[in-house]
C-alpha positions in Angstrom: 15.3 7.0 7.7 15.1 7.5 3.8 17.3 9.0 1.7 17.1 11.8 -0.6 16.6 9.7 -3.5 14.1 7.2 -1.8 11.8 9.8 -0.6 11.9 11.5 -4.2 10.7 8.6 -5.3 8.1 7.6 -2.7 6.5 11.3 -3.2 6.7 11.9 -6.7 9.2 14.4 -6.9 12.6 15.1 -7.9 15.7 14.8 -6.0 16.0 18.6 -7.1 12.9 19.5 -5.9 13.6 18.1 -2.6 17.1 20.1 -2.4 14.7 23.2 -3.5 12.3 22.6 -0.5 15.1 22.0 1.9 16.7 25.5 0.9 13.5 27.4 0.9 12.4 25.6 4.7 9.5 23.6 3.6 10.6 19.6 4.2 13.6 20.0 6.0 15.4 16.9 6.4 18.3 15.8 8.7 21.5 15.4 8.3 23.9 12.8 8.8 27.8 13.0 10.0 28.5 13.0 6.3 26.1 15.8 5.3 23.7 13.3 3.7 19.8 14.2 3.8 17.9 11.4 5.7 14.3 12.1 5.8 11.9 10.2 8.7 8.4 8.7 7.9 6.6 10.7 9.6 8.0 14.1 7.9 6.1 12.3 4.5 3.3 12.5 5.9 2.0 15.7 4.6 3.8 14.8 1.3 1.6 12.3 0.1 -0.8 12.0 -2.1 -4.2 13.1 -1.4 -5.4 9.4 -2.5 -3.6 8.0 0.6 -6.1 8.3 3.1 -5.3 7.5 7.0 -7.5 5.7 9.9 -7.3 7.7 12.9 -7.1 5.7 15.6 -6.0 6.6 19.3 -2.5 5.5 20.8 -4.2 2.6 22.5 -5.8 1.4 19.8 -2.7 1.5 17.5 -1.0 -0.4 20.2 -3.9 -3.1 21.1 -4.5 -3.8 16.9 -3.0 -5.6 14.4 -2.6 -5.2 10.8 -3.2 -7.5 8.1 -2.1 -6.2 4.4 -2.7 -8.5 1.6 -1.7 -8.1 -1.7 -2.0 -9.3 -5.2 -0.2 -8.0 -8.6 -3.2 -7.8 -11.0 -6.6 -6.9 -10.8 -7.1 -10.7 -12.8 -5.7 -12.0 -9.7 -8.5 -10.2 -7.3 -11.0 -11.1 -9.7 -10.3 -14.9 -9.3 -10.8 -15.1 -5.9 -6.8 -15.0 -5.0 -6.8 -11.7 -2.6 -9.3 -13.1 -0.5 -8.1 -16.6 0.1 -5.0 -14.5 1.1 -7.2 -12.4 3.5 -9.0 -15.6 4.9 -5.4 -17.3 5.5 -4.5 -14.4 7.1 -7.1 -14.2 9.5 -7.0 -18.1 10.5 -3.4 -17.5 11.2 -4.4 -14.2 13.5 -6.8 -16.2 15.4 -4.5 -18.8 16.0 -1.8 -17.1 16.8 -3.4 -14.0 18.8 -4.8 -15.1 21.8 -5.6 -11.9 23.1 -8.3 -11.2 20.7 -7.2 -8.0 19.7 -8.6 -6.3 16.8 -7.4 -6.6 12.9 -7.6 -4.0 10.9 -7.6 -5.7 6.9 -6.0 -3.5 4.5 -6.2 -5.6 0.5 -5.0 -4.3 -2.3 -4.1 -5.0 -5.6 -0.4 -3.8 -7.3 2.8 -4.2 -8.4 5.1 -4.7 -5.7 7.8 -2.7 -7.4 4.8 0.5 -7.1 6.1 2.6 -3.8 2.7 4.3 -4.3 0.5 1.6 -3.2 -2.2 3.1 -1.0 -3.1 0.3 1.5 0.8 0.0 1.9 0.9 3.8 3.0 -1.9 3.6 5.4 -0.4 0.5 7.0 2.9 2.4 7.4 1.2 5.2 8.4 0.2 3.5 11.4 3.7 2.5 12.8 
């Protein structure tokens, strides 16, 4: 659960904004003991940017896969060959360590790890 001021942040509004939308019935959130708004993951969902785009997958095939999200800061970093070392690392370690051979999905991208807006980190989240 996210608060009011986390998921402000996450969707690129303002905490005002959210207190608006809760008033008028749009993204209502719930509530805790203290009267705190807590919002869930999946009420973001229609909250995000358009950019963030989603694999639709069925229940099984969320549960059979794994993810692997690599990530580099800077564009230079891709460029040199950094991300997919990362991505090849991560595989080996899936293969070795997966014996089921279930599927990986690869999600790489490249950006600042203090960016909540990262769109490969969305869609990996997306899937939980």
């Amino acid at each position: 659960m996210l608060t009011i001021s986390e998921t402000a942040a996450l969707i690129g509004v303002t905490i005002a904004t959210l207190r608006r939308w809760d008033k008028r019935g749009y993204l209502v959130p719930k509530r805790t003991l203290g009267n705190h708004r807590r919002y869930t993951w999946e009420q973001l969902a229609d909250y995000l940017p358009d950019s963030v785009e989603i694999e639709k997958l069925s229940k099984d095939e969320k549960i059979k896969c794994t993810y692997i999200y690599a990530r580099v800061s800077s564009s230079k970093q891709e460029k040199d060959g950094n991300l997919d070392r990362q991505v090849e690392r991560l595989k080996k370690y899936h293969k070795k360590h997966f014996t089921d051979e279930s599927p990986a999905k690869i999600i790489k991208e490249y950006g600042s790890s203090l960016n909540p807006m990262r769109r490969g980190l969305w869609r990996l989240l997306k899937q939980i």
